[in-house]
N, C-alpha and C positions, 0 to 999 in steps of 0.2 A: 504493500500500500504506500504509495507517493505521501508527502510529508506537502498538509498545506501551504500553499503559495500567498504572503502578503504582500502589499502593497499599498503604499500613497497615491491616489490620484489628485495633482492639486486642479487650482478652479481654472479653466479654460473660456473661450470666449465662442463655444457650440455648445449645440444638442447634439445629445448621445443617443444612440436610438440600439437594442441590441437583441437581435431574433435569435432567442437559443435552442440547440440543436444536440443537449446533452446537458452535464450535471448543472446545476443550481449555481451559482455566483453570491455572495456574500456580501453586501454591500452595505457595511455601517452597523450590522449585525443582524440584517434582514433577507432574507434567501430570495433570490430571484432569478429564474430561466429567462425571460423575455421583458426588458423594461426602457423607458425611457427617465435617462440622466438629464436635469435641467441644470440651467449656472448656478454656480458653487462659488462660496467667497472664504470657502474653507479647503483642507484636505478632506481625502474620504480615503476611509479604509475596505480595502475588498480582498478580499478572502475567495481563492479556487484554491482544485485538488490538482490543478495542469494538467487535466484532461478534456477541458473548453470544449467545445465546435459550435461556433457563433458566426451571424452574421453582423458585422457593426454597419452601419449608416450612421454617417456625421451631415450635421445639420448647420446651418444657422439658423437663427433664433425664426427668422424672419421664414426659411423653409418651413422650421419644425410649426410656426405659426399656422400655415398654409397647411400643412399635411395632417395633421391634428386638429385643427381648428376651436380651440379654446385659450383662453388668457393664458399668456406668455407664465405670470405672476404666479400661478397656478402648478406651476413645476418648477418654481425656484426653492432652492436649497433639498430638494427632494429628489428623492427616487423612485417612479411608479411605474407598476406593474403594464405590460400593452395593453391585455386586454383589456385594463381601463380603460384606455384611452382609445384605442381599435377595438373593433368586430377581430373575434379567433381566426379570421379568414389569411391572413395573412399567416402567421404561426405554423398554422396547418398547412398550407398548401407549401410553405418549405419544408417542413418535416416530411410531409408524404413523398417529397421528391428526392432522389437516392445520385444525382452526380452533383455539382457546385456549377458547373456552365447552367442547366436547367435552374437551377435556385436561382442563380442572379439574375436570369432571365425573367423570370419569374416576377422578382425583389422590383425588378426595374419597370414592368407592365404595372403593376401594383401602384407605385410611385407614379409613374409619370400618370395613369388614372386617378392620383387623389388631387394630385395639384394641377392638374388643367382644368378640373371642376371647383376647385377654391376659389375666395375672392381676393383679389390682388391687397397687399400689402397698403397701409395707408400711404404716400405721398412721402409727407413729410418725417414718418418712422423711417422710412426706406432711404429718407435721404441722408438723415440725420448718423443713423448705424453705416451706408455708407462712408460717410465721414470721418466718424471716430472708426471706423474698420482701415480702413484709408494710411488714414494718419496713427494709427497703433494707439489709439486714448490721445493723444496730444492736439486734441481742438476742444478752446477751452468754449465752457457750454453755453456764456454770453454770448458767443462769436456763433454759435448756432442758431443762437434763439433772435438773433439782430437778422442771419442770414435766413430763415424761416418767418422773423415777424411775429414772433408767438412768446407768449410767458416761458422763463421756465416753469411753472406750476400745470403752464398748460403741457409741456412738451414731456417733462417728467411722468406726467398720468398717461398719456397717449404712450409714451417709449415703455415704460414698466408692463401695459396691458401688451403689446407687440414684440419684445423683449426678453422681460421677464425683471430687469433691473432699469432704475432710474440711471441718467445717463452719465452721471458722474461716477456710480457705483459698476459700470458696466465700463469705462474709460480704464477703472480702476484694474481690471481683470485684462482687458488689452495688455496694457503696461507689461505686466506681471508675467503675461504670456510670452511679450516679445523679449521682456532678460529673460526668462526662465531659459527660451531659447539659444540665445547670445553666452549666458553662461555656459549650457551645456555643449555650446561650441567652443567652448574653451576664450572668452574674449573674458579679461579682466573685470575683476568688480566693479573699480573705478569708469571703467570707460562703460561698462553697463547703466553706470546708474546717468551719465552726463547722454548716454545717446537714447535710453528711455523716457528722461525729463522727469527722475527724481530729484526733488531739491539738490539733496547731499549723500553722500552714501551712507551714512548713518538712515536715512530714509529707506534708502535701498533693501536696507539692515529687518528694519523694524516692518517693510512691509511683505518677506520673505518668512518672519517668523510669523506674521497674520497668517499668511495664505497657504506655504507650504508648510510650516510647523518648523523651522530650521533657519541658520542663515545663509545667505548665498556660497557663499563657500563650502559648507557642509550639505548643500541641494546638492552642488555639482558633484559633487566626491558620489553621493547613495544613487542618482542615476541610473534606472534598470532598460532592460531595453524589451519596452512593453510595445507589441506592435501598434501603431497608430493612435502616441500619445507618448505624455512622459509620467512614466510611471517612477516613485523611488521607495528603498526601503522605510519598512516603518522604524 
């Protein structure tokens, strides 16, 4: 018997979307085969046996919006189940299918029929997340809200229902993704924190032990090589 597999997943700037095709996943101390992951402003710990067979689909906020069709807000900090959120039609009809070319094929009819029947994104969410997606969090949200003509109060209620985070909270998790990256490319602290647009590296510091539970230096050292994400030890 294999010896469970942990892991930190810290917070990213998608949806997670994950059709399982074998044992249970562990996610925060709650067992899941098939769920959807929403933004996280924390780590999460998950827990397999290394025996997986999953299908991931990654999202943005503004996909998972469309193909789901419920508030963004509503899967923030959470983890839930599909068939919450979907009809078992999906689950099923990859499980019943026994090569991975026919599953994706599958995966991809499924998708592209939920979101050509969805209603298009608001305007000004789409333009706004373009934005800060853009510029990695570094468009400050005055300079949005002058460039849209809207409150922030207004933008923050419309971005959080489309998103899942208000837009400063959501800039926050950008940031954090592109050093996360840059560290584990081996680029210095320092030049991490001047080309992400932390104050100081002390900032750098303090918002590395928020998000992944450590500090930058000690992220890049535990580093696992989790496919399609950065996964590190707990």
């Amino acid at each position: 018997m294999r010896a469970p597999v942990r892991r930190l997943e810290v917070p990213h700037a998608g949806i997670v979307l994950i059709i399982g095709l074998g044992p249970a996943i562990d996610v925060d101390g709650a067992s899941h085969t098939s769920f959807v992951a929403g933004l996280h402003d924390a780590p999460v710990v998950v827990t397999d046996d290394g025996r997986q067979a999953c299908v991931q689909v990654n999202l943005t906020p503004l996909g998972a919006r469309m193909l789901l069709g419920i508030p963004m807000r509503e899967l923030t900090g959470r983890t839930v189940a599909l068939d919450d959120l979907l009809n078992r039609e999906l689950s099923e009809r990859l499980a019943a299918l026994r090569d991975w070319p026919a599953r994706f094929a599958a995966l991809d009819a499924f998708l592209l029929r939920r979101l050509r029947a969805a209603p298009q994104p608001r305007p000004d969410v789409a333009y706004a997340w373009s934005r800060l997606d853009a510029a990695r969090g570094r468009v400050p949200i005055a300079e949005l809200c002058r460039e849209l003509g809207c409150s922030g109060r207004h933008l923050s209620a419309r971005f959080g229902e489309e998103i899942g985070m208000a837009p400063k909270a959501f800039s926050r998790v950008l940031r954090f993704e592109r050093a996360a990256a840059l560290l584990v490319s081996g680029t210095p602290p320092a030049e991490v924190s001047a080309t992400c647009g932390f104050s100081d590296q002390p900032h750098l510091n303090r918002e590395f032990r928020a998000l992944a539970g450590r500090a930058p230096a000690a992220f890049a050292a535990s580093v696992m090589n989790v496919q399609d994400g950065v996964g590190i030890a707990p």
